[in-house]
C-alpha beads as a LAMMPS data file, in Angstrom:
LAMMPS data file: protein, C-alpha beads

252 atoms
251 bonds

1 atom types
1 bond types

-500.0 500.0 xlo xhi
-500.0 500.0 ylo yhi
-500.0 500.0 zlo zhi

Masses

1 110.0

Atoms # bond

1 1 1 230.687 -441.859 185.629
2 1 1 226.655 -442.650 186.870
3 1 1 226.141 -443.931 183.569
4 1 1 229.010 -446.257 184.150
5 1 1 227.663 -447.520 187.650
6 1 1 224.488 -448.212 186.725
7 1 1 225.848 -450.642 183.421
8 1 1 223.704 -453.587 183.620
9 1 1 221.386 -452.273 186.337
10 1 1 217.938 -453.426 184.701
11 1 1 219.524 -457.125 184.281
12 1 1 220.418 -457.285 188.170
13 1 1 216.130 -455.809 188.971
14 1 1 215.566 -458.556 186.814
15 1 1 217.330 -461.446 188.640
16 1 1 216.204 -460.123 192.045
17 1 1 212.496 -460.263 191.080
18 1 1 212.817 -463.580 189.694
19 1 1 214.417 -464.578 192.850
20 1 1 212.290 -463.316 195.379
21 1 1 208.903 -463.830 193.184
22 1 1 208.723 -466.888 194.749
23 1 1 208.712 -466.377 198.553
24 1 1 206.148 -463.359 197.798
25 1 1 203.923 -465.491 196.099
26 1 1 204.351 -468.338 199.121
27 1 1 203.487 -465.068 201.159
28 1 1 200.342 -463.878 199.780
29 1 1 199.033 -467.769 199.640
30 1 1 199.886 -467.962 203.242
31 1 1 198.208 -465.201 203.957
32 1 1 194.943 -465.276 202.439
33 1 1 194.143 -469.082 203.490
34 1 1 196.144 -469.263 206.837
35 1 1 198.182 -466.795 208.535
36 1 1 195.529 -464.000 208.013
37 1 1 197.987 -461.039 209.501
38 1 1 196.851 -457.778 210.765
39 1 1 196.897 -454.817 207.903
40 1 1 199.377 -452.893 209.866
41 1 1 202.029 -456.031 210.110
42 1 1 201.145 -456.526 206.030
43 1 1 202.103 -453.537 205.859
44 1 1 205.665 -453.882 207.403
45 1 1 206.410 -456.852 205.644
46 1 1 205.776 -455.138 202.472
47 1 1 207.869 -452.503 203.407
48 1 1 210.807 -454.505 204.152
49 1 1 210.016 -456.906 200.647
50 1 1 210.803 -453.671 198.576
51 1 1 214.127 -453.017 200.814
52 1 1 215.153 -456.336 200.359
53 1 1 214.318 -456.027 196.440
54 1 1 216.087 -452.351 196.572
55 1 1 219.327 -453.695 198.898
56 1 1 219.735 -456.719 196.599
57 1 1 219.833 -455.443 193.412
58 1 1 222.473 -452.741 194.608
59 1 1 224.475 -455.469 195.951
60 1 1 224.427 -457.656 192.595
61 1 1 224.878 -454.322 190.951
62 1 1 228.012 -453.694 193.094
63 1 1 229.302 -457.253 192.489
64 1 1 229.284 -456.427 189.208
65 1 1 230.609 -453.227 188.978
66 1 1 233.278 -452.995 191.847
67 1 1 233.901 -456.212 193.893
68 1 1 234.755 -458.970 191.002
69 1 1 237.205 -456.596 188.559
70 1 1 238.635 -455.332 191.923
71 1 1 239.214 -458.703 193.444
72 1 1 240.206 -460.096 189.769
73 1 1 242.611 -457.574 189.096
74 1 1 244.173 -457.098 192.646
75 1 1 244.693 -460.902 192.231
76 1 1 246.561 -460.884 189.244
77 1 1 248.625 -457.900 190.293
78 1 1 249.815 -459.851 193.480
79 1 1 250.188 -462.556 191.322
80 1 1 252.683 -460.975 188.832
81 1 1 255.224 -460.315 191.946
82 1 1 258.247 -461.895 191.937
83 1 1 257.514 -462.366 195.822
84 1 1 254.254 -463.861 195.496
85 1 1 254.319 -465.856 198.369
86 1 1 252.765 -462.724 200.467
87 1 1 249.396 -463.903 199.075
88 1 1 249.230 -465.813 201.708
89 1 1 249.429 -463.346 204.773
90 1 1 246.885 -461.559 202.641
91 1 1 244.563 -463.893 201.931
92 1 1 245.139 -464.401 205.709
93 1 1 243.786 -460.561 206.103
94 1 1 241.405 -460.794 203.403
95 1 1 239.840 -463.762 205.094
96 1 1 239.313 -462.345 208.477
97 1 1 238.006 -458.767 207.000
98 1 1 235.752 -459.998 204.890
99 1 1 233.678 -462.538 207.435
100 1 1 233.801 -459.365 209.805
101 1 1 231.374 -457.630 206.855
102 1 1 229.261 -461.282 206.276
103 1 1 225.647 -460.174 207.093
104 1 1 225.188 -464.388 206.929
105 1 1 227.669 -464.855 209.850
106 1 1 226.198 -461.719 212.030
107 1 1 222.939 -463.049 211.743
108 1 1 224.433 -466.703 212.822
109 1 1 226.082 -465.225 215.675
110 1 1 223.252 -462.973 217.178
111 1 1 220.879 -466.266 216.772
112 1 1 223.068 -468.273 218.661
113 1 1 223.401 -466.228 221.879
114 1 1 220.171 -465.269 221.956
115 1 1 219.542 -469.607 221.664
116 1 1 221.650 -470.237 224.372
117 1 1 220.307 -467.236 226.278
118 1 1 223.787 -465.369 226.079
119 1 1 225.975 -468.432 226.778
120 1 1 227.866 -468.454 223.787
121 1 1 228.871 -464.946 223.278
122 1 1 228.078 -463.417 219.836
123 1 1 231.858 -462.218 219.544
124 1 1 233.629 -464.850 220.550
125 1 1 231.613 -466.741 217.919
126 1 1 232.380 -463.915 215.259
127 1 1 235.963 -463.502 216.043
128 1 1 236.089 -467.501 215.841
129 1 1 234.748 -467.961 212.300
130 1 1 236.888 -464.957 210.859
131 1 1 240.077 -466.779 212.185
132 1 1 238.456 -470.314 210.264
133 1 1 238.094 -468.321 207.208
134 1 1 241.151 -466.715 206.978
135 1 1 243.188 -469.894 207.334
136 1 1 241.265 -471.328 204.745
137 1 1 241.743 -468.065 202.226
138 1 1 245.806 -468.988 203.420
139 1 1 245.193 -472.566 202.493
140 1 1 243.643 -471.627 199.008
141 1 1 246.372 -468.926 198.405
142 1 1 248.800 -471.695 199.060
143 1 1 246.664 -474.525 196.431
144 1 1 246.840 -471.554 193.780
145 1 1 250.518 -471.410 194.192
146 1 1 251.963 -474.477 194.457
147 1 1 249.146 -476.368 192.671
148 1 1 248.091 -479.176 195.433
149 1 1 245.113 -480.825 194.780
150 1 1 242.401 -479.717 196.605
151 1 1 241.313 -483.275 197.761
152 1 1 244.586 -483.435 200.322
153 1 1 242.774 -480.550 201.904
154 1 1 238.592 -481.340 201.549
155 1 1 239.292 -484.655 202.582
156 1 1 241.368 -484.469 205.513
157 1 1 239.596 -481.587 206.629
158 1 1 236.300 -483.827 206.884
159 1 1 237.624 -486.446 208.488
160 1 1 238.940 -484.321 211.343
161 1 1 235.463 -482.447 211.872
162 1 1 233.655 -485.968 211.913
163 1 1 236.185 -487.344 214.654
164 1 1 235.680 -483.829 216.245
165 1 1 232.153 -484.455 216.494
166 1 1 232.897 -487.462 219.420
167 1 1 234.281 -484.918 221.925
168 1 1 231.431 -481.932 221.253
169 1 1 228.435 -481.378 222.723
170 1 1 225.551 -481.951 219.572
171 1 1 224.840 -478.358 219.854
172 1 1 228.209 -476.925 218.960
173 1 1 228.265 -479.524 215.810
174 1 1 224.947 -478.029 214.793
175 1 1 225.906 -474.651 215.747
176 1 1 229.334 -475.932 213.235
177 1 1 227.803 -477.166 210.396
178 1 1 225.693 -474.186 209.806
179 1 1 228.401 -472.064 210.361
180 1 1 230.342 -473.829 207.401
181 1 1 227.310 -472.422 205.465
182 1 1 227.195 -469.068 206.676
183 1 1 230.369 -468.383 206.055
184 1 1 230.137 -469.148 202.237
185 1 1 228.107 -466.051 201.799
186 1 1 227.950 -462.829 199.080
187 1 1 230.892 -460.891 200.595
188 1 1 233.132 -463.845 200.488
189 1 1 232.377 -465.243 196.719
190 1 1 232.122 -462.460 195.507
191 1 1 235.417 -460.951 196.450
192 1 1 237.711 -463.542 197.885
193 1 1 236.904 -465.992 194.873
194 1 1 237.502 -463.364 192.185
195 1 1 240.945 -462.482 193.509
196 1 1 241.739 -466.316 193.761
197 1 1 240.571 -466.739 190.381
198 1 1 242.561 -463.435 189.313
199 1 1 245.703 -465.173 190.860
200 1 1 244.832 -468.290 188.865
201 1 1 245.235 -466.791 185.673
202 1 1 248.486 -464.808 186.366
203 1 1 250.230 -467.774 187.384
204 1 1 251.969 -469.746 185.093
205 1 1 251.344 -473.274 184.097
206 1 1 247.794 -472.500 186.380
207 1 1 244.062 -473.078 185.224
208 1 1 241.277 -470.669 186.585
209 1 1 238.467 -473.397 186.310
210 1 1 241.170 -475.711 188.615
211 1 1 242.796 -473.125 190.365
212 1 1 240.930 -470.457 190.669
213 1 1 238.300 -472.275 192.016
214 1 1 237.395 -474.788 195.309
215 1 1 238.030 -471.698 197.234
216 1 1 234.605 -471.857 198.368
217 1 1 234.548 -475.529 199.370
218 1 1 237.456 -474.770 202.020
219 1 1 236.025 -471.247 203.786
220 1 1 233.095 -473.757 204.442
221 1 1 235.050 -476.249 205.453
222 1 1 237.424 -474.311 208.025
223 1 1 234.674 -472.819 209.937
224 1 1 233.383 -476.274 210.796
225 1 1 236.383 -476.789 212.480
226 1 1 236.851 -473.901 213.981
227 1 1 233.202 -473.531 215.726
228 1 1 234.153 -477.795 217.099
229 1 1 237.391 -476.332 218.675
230 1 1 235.339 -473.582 220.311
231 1 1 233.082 -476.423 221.393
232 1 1 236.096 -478.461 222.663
233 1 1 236.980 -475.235 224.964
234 1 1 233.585 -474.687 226.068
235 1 1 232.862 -478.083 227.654
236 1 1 236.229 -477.933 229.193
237 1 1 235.517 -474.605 230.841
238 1 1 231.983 -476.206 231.847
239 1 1 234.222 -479.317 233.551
240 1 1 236.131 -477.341 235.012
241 1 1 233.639 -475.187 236.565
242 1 1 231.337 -478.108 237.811
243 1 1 234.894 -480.066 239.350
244 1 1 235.171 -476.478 240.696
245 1 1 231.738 -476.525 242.631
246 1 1 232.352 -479.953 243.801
247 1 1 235.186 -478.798 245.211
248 1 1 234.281 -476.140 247.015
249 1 1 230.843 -478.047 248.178
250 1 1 232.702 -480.843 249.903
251 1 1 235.033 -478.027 251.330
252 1 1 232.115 -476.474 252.862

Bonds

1 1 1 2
2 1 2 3
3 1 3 4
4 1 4 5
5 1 5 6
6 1 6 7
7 1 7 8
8 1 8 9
9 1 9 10
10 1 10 11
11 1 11 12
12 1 12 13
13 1 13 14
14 1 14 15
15 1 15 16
16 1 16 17
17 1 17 18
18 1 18 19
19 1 19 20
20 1 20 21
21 1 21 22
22 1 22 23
23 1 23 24
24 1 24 25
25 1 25 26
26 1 26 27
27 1 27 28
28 1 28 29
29 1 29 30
30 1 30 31
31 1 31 32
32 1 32 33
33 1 33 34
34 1 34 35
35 1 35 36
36 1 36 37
37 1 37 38
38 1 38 39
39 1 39 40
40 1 40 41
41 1 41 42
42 1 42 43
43 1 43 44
44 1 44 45
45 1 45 46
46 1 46 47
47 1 47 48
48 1 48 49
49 1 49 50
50 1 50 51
51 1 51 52
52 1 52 53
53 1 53 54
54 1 54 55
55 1 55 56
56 1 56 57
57 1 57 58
58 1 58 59
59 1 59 60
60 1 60 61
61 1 61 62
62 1 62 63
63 1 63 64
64 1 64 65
65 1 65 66
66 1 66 67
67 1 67 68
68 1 68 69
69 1 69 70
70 1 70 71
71 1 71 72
72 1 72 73
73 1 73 74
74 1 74 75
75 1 75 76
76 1 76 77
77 1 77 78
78 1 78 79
79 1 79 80
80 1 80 81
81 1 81 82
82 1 82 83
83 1 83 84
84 1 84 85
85 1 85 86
86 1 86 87
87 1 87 88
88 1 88 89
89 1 89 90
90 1 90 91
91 1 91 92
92 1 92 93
93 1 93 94
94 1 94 95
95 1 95 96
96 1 96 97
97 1 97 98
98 1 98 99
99 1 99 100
100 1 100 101
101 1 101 102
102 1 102 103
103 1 103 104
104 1 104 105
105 1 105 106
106 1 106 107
107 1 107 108
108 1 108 109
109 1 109 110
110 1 110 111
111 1 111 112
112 1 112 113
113 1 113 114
114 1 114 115
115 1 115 116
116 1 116 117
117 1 117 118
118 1 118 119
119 1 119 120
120 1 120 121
121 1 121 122
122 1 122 123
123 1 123 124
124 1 124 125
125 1 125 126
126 1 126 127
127 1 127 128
128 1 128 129
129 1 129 130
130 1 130 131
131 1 131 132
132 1 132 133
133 1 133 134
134 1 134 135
135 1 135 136
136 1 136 137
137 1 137 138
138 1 138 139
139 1 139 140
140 1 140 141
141 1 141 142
142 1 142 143
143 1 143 144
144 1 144 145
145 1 145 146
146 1 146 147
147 1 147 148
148 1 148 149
149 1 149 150
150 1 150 151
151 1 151 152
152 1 152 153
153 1 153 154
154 1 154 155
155 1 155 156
156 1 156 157
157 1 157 158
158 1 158 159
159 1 159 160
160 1 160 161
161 1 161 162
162 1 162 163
163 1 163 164
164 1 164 165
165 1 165 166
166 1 166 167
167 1 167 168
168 1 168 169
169 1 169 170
170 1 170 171
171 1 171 172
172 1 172 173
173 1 173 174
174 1 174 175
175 1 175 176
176 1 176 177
177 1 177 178
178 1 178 179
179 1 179 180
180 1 180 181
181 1 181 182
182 1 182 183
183 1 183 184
184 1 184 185
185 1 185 186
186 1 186 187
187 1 187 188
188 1 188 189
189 1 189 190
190 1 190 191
191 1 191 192
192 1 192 193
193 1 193 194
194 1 194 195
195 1 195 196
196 1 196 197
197 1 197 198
198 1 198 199
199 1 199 200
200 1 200 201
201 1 201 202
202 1 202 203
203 1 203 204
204 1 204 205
205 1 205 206
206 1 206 207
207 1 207 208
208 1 208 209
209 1 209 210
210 1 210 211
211 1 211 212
212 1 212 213
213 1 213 214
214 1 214 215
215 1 215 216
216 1 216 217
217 1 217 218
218 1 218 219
219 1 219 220
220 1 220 221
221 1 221 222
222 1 222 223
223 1 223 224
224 1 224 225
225 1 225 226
226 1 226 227
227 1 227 228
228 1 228 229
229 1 229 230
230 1 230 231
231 1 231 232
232 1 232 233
233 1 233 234
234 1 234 235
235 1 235 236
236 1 236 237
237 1 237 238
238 1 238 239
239 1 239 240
240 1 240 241
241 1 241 242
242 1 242 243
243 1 243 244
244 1 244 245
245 1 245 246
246 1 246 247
247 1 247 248
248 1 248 249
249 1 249 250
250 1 250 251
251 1 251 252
């Protein structure tokens, strides 16, 4: 059973080193010719190098082992059903769970209230990008099933972010556009994509390279949206507030 987790461990060490080689090396270069850190902060930035090595190569090695075949083979069971329309309410599910878990989209969130000094709330902003994400898991549930191309969704999807843009303030669009990145992270390829993919090759008359996959390119679209809707509501609540004080100025 330990033998069985650890299948492929020494392959998943071996992509994390070659991964991170790269920023250590930029590290120690830094270090001897410019940044010139105290020993004791070396010495907590080593410390969390070797976490990051350790925490990595346990994820990849739980990708490998647990999250794809799970995701794959949940996918294809749903698949099989005679009812398989419920694939979408539980991509729905899936979608919002699984941003919940994003370490990409908690980081996101806690940088962006502590930017704007509390103003946009690190919940709102979480509880936002899960409901983005989970229509877009709906929306690739639905491509699977009925075989749309994804084009009548990327493309019109663009088009309404870029007119959103016009009634946002330019934070929120940055704030957007990121989050469309964020959102795209480990927990969400890893298991949301396998169980579209899964689906993909249960399906009839369905192709897993065509399929299975552009998953991706909509969770990264949807959140873009999303986050410019939440900037729509913001600057209406700031109108409102500042017609508010002018109000009650010229009453006093």
């Amino acid at each position: 059973m330990i033998s069985a987790l650890f299948e492929g461990f020494p392959a998943a060490l071996k992509d994390v080193a070659i991964a991170l080689s790269p920023l250590v090396v930029l590290f120690v270069f830094f270090q001897i010719f410019m940044l010139k850190l105290p020993k004791r902060q070396v010495i907590k930035i080593v410390k969390g190098i070797i976490l990051t090595f350790a925490g990595l190569a346990l994820f990849l090695q739980g990708v490998h082992v647990g999250f794809l075949p799970v995701g794959e083979l949940m996918g294809m069971a749903i698949g099989s059903l005679d009812y398989n329309w419920i694939l979408i309410p539980i991509g729905f599910l899936m979608g919002f769970a699984v941003i919940m878990a994003e370490p990409a989209v908690q980081v996101l969130a806690i940088e962006v209230e502590k930017a704007s000094s509390g103003h946009i709330n690190k919940r709102i902003m979480i509880y936002t990008l899960c409901v983005g994400v989970a229509f877009s898991v709906s929306l690739s549930m639905i491509r699977v099933l009925t075989g749309i191309s994804l084009w009548y969704f990327i493309v019109p999807g663009y088009i309404i972010a870029l007119l959103m843009t016009k009634y946002v303030s330019s934070e929120f669009v940055a704030i957007a556009f990121d989050a469309g990145g964020a959102a795209t992270g480990p927990m969400t390829v890893t298991f949301i994509l396998s169980m579209t993919v899964g689906v993909a090759k249960q399906l009839e008359g369905r192709n897993p390279l065509i399929d299975g996959f552009g998953m991706v390119s909509l969770v990264a679209l949807t959140p873009i949206i999303s986050i410019l809707i939440l900037g729509v509501l913001y600057s209406r609540k700031e109108k409102l507030g500042d017609e508010r004080r002018i109000y009650s100025g010229r009453e006093f």
